[in-house]
FILONU-58766 format. One record per residue: x, y, z of N, C-alpha, C in turn; residue in three letters; residue number from 0. Coordinates in Angstrom, 3 decimals, always signed. Layout:
FILONU-58766
((X; Y; Z); (X; Y; Z); (X; Y; Z); ALA; NUM) ...
***
This chain:
FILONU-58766
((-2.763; +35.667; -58.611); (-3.359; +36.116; -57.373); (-2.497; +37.208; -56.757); UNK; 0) ((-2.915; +37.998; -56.238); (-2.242; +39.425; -55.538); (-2.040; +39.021; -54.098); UNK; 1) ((-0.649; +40.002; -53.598); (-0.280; +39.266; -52.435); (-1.421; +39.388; -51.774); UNK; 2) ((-2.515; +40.103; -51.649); (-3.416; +40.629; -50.449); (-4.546; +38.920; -50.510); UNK; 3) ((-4.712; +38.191; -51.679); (-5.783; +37.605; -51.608); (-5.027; +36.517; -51.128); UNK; 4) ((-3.864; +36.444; -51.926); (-2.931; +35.290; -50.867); (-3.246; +34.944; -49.331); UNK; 5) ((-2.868; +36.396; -48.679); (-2.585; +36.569; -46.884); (-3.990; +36.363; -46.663); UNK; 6) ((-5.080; +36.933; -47.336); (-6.552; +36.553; -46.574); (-7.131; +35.167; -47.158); UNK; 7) ((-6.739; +34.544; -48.014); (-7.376; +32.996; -48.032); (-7.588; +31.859; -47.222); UNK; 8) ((-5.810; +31.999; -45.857); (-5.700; +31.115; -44.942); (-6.997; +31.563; -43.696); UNK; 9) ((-7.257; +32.818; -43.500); (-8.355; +33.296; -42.762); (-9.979; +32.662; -42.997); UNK; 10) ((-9.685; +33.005; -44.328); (-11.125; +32.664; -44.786); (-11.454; +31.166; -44.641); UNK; 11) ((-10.483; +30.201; -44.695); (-10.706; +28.839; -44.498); (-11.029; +28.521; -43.087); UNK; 12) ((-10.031; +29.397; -42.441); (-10.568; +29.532; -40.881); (-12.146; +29.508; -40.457); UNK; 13) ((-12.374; +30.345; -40.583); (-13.575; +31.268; -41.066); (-14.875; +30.311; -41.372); UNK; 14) ((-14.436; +29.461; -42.318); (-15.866; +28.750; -43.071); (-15.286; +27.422; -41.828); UNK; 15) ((-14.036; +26.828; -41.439); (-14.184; +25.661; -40.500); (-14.907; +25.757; -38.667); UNK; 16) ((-14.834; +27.179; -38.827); (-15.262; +27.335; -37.495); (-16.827; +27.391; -37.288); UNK; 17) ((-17.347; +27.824; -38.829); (-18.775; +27.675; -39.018); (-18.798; +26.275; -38.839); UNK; 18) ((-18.631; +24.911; -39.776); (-18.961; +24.020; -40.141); (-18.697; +23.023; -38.371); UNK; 19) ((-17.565; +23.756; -37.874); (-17.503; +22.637; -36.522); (-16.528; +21.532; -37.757); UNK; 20) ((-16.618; +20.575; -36.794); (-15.831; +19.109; -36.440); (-16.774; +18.560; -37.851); UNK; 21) ((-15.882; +17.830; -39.375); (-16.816; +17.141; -39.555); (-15.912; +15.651; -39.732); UNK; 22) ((-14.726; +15.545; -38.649); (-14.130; +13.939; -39.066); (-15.091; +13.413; -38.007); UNK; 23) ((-14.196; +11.720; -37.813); (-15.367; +11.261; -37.014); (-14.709; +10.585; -35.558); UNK; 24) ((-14.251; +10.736; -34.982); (-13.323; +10.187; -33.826); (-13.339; +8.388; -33.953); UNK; 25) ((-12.799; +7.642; -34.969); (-13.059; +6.293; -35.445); (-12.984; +4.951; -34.192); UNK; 26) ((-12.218; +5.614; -33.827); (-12.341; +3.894; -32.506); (-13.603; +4.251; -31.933); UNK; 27) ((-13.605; +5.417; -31.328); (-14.555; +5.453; -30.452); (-16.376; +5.445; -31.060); UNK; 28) ((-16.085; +6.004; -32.156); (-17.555; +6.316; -32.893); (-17.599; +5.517; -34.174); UNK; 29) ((-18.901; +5.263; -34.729); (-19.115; +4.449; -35.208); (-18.278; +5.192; -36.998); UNK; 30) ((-17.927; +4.658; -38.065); (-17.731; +5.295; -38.963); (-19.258; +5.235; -39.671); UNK; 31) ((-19.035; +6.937; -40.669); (-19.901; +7.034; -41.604); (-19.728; +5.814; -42.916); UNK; 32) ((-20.287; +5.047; -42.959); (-20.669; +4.114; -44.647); (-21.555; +4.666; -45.486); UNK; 33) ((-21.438; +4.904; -46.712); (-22.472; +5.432; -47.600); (-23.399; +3.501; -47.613); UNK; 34) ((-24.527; +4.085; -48.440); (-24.888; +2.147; -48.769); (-24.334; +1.657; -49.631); UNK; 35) ((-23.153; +1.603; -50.359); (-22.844; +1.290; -51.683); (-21.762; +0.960; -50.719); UNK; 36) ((-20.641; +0.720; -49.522); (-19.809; +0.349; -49.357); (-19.468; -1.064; -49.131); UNK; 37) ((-18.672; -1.740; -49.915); (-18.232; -3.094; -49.678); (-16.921; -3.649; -48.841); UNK; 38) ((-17.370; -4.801; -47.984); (-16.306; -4.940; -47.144); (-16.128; -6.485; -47.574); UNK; 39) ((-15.613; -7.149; -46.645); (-15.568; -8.297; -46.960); (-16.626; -9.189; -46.973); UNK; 40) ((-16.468; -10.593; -47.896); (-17.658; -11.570; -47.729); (-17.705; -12.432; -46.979); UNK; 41) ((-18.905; -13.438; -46.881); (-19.774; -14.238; -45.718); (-19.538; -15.399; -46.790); UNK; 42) ((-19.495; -16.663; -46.327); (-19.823; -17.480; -46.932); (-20.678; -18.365; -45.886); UNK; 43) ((-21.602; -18.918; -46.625); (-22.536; -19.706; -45.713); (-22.026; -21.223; -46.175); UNK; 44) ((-21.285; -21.982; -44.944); (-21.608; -23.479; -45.302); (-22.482; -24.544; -45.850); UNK; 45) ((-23.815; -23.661; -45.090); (-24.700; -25.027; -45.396); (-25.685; -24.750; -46.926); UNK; 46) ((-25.404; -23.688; -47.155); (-25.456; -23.414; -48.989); (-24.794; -23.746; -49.905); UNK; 47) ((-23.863; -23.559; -49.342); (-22.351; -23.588; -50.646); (-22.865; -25.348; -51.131); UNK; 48) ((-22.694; -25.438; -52.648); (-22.312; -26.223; -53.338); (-20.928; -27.504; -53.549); UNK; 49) ((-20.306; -25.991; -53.490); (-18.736; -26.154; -54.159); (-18.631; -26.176; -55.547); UNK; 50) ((-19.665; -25.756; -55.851); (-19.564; -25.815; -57.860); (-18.161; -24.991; -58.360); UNK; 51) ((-17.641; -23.911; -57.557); (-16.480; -23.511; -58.274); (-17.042; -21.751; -58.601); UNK; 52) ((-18.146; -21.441; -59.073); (-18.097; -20.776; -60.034); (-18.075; -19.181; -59.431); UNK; 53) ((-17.915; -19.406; -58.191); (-17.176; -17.972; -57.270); (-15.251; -17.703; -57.794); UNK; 54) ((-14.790; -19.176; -57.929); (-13.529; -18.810; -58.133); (-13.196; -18.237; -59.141); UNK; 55) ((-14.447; -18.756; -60.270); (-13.733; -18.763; -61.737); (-13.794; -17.184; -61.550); UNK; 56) ((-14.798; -16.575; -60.881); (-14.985; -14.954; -61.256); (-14.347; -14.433; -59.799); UNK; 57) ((-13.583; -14.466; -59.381); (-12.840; -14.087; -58.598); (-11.096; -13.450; -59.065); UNK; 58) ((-11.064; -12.025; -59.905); (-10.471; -11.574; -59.939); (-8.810; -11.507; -59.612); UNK; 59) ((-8.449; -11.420; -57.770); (-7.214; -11.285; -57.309); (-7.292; -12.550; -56.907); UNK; 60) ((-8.019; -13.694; -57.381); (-7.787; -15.630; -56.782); (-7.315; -15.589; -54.827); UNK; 61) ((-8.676; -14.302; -54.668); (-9.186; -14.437; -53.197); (-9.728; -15.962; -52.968); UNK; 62) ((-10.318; -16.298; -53.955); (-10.975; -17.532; -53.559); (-10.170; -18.540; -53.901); UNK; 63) ((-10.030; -19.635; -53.391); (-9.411; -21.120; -54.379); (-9.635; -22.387; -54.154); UNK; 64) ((-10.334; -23.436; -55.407); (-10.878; -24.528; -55.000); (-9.511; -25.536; -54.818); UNK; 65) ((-9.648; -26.109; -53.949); (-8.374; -27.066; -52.978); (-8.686; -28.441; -53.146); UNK; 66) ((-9.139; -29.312; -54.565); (-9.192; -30.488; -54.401); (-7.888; -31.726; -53.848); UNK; 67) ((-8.640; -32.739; -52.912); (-7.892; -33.997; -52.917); (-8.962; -34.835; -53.166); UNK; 68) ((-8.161; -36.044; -53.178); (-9.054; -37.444; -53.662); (-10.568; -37.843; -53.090); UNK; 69) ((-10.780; -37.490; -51.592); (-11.642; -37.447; -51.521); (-12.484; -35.908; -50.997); UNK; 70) ((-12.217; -34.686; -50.734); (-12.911; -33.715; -51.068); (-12.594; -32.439; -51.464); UNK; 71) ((-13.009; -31.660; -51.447); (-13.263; -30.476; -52.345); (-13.032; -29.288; -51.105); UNK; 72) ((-12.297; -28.191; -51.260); (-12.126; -27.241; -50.245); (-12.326; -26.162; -50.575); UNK; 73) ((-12.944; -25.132; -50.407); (-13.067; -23.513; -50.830); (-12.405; -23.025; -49.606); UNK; 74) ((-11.557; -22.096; -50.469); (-10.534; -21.222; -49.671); (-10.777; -19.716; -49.431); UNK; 75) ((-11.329; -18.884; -48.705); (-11.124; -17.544; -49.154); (-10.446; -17.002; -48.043); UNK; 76) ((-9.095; -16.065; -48.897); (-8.321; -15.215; -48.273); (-8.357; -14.144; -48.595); UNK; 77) ((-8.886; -13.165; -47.176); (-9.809; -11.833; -46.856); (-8.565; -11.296; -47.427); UNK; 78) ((-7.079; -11.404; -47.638); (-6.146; -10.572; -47.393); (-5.976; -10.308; -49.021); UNK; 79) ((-6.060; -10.979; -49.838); (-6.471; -10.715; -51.074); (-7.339; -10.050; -51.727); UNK; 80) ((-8.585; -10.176; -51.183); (-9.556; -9.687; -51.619); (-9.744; -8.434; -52.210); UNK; 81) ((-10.801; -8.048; -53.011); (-10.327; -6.387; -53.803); (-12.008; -6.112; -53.260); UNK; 82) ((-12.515; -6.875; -52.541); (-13.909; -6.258; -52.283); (-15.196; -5.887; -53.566); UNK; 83) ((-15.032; -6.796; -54.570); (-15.271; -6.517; -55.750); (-17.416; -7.170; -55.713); UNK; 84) ((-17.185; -8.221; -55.057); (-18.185; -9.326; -55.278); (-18.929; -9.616; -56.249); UNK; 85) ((-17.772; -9.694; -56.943); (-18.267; -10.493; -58.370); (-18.720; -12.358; -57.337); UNK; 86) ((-18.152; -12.095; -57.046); (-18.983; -14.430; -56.706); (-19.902; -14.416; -56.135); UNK; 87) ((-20.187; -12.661; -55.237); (-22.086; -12.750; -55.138); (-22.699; -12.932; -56.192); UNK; 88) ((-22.226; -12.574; -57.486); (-23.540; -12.373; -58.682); (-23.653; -13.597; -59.015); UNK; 89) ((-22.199; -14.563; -58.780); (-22.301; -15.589; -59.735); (-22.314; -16.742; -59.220); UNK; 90) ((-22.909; -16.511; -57.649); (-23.122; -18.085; -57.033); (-24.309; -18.602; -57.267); UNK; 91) ((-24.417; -19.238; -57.525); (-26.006; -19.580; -57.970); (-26.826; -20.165; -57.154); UNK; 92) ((-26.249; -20.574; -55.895); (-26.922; -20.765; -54.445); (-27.622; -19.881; -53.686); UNK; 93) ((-27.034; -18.625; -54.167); (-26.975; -17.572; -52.796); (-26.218; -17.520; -51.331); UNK; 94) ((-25.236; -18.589; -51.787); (-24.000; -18.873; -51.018); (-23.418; -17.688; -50.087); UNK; 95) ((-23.250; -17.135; -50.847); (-21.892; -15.873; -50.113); (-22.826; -14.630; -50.158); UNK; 96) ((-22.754; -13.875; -49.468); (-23.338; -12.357; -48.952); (-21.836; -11.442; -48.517); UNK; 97) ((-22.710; -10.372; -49.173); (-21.818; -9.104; -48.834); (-22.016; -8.724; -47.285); UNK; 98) ((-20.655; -8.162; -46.579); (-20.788; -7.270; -45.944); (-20.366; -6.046; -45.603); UNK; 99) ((-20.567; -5.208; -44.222); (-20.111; -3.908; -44.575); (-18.747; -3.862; -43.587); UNK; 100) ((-18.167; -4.984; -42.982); (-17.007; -5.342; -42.775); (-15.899; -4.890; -43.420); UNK; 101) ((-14.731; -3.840; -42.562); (-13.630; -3.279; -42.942); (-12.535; -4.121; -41.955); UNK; 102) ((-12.534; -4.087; -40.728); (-12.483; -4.195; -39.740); (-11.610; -5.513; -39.438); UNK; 103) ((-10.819; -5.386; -40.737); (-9.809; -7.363; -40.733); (-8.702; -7.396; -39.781); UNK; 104) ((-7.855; -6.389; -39.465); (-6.604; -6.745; -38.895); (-6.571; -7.916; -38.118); UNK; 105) ((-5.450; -8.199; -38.171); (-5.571; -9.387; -37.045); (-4.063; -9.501; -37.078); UNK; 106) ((-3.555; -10.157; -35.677); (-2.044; -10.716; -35.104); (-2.004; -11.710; -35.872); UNK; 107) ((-2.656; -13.280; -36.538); (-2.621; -14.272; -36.303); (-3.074; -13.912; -38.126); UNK; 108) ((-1.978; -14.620; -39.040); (-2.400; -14.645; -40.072); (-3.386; -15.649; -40.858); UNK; 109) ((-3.750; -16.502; -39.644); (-4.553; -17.662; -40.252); (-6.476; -17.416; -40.263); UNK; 110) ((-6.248; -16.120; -39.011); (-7.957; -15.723; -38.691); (-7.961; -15.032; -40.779); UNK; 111) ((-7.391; -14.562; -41.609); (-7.307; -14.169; -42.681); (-7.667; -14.935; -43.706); UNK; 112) ((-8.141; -16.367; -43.361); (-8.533; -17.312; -44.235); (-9.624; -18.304; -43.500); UNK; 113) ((-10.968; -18.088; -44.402); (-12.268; -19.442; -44.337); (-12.103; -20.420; -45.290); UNK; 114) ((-12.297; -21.691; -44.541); (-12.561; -22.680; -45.514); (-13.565; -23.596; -45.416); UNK; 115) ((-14.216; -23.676; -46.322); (-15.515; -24.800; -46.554); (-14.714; -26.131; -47.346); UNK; 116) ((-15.503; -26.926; -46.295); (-15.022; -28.649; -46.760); (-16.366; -29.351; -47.427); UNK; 117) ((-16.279; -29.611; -48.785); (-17.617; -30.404; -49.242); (-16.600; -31.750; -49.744); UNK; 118) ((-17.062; -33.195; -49.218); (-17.468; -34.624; -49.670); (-17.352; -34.667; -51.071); UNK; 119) ((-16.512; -35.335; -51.453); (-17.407; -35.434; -53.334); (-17.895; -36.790; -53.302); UNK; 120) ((-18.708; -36.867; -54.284); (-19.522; -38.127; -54.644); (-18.813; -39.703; -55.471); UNK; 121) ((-19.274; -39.876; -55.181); (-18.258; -41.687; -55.955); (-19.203; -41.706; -57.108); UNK; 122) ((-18.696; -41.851; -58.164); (-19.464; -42.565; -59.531); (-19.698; -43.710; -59.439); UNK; 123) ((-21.166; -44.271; -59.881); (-21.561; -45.371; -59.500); (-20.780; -46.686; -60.645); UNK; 124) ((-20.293; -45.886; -61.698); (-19.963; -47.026; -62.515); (-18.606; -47.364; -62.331); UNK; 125) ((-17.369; -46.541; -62.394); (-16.200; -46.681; -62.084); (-15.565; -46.149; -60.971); UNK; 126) ((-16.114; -45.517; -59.861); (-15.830; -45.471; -58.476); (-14.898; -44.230; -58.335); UNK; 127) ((-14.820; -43.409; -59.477); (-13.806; -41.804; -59.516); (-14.781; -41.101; -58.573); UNK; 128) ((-14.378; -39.954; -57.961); (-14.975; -39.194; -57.492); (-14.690; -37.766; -58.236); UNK; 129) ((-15.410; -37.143; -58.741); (-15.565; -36.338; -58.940); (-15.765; -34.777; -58.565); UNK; 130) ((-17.163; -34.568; -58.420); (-18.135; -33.617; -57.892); (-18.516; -33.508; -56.278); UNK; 131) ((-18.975; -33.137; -55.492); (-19.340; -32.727; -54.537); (-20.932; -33.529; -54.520); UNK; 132) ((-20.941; -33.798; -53.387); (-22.351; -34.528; -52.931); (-23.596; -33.201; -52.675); UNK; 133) ((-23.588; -32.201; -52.462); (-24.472; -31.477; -52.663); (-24.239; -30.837; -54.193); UNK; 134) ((-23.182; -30.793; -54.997); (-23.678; -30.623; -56.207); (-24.462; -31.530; -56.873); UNK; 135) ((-24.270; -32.771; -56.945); (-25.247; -33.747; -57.578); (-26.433; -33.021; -57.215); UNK; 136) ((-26.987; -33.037; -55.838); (-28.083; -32.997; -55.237); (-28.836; -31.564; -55.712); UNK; 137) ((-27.762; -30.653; -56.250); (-28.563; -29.351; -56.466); (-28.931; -29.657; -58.142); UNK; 138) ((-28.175; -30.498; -59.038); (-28.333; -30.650; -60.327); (-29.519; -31.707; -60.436); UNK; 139) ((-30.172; -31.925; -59.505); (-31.067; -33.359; -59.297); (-32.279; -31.868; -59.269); UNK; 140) ((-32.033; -31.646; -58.787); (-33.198; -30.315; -58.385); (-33.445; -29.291; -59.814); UNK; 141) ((-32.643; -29.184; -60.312); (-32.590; -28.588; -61.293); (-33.041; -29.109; -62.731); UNK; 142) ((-32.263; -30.114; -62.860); (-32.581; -30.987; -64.026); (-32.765; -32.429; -64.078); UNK; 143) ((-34.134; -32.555; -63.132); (-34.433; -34.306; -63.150); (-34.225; -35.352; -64.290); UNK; 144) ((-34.164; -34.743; -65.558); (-34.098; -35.331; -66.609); (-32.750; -36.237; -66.696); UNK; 145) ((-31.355; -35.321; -65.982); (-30.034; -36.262; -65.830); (-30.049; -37.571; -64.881); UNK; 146) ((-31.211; -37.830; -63.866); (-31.155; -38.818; -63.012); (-30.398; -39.766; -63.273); UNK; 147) ((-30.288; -40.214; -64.933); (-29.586; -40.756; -65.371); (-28.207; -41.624; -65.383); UNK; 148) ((-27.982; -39.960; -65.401); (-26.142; -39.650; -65.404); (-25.535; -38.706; -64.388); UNK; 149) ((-26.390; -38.928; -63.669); (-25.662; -37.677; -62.673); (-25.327; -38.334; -61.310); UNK; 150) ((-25.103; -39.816; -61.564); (-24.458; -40.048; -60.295); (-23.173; -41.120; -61.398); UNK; 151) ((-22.827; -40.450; -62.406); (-21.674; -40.446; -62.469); (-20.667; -39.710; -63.084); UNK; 152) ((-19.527; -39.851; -63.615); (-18.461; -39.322; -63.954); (-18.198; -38.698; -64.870); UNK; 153) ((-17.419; -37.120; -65.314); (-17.891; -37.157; -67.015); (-17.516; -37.956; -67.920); UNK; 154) ((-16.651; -38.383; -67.685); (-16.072; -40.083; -68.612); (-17.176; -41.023; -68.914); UNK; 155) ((-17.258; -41.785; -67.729); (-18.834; -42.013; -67.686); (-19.969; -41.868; -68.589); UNK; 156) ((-20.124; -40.805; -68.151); (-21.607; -39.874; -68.460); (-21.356; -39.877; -70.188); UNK; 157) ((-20.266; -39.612; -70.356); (-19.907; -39.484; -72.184); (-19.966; -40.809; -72.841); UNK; 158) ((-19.677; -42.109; -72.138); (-19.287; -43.376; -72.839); (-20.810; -43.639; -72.368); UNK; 159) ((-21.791; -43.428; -71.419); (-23.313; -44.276; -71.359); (-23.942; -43.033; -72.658); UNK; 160) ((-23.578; -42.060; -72.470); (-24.086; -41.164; -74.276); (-24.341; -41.844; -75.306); UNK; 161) ((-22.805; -42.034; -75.123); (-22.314; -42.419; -77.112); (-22.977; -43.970; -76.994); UNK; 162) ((-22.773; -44.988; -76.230); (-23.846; -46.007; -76.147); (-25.352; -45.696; -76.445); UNK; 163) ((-25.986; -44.575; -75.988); (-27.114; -44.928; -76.093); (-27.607; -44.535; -77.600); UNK; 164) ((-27.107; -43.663; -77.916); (-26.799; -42.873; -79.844); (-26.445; -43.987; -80.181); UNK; 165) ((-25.458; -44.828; -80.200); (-25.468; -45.840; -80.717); (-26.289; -47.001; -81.320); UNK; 166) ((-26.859; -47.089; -80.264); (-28.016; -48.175; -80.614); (-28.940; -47.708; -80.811); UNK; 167) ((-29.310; -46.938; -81.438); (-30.469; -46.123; -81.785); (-30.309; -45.916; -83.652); UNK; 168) ((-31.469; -46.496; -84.107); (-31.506; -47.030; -86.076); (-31.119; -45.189; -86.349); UNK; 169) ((-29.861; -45.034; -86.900); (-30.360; -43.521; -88.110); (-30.751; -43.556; -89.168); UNK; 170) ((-30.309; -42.703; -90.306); (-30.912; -42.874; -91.720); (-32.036; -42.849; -92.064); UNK; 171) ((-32.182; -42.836; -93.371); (-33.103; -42.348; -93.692); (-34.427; -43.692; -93.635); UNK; 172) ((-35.616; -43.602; -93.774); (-36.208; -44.831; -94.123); (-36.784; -44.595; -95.179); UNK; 173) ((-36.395; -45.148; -96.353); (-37.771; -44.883; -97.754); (-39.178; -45.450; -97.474); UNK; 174) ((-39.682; -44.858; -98.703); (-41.132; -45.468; -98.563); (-41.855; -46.352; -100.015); UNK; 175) 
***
């Protein structure tokens, strides 16, 4: 470049900003521009959620985390982790959790940085373990009436009333 196009380039930028005006956005005061494709943090709805898990398993930076004790089941999500990805929208199978267009986390108080959902788990009717979550039974009852069976108990359980019932059941061949 020659010194002359050098000295007139800073002009010319002048030049085209004074056409265009102002295009930041004064942010506290005005609303920010979002394209529609922007992701902020997620929603989880209580009275959907399951607790089946299967937000955590696909949860990337382990924003999410299931918190079992003896008697229930806890979903954890910490916004401060999060990569904004929503992979556990695709893969809740409730329709549990929703995106939003939420940026807007700071906070003094590091605990507003974490939701938690508390689900009950269910008692097995044969040996009294608890397992699963009382609305999971209830969504697998909905799904596949055929387990009525076995689905109010344990997988231990559920495997030893199996192999019992294969059991007593004639194999082989029968001639004729």
């Amino acid at each position: 470049m020659s010194i002359v196009k050098k000295a007139i380039k800073p002009v010319e930028v002048l030049v085209i900003a004074g056409k265009t005006k102002r295009v930041t956005v004064k942010y506290p005061y005005q609303e920010p521009i979002l394209s529609p494709e922007f992701r902020g943090s997620i929603e989880i709805n209580p009275e959907k959620c399951i607790g089946c898990g299967a937000c955590v398993n696909a949860c990337p930076p382990n924003a999410l985390e299931m918190i079992e004790s003896q008697d229930k089941k806890t979903l954890r999500y910490y916004v401060g982790r999060c990569i904004f990805c929503w992979r556990c929208i695709d893969v809740c199978p409730v329709g549990a959790i929703k995106g939003t267009r939420n940026f807007e986390l700071a906070t003094n108080d590091p605990l507003d940085l974490y939701t938690y959902i508390v689900h009950s788990k269910a008692e097995c009717s044969s040996c009294g373990n608890k397992v699963e979550t009382v609305k999971m039974r209830k969504y697998i009852m909905q799904k596949s009436p055929i387990t009525e069976n076995y689905v109010n108990k344990c997988p231990d359980c559920r495997k030893k009333s199996f192999i019992n019932a294969i059991s007593t059941r004639k194999v082989g061949f029968h001639g004729e």
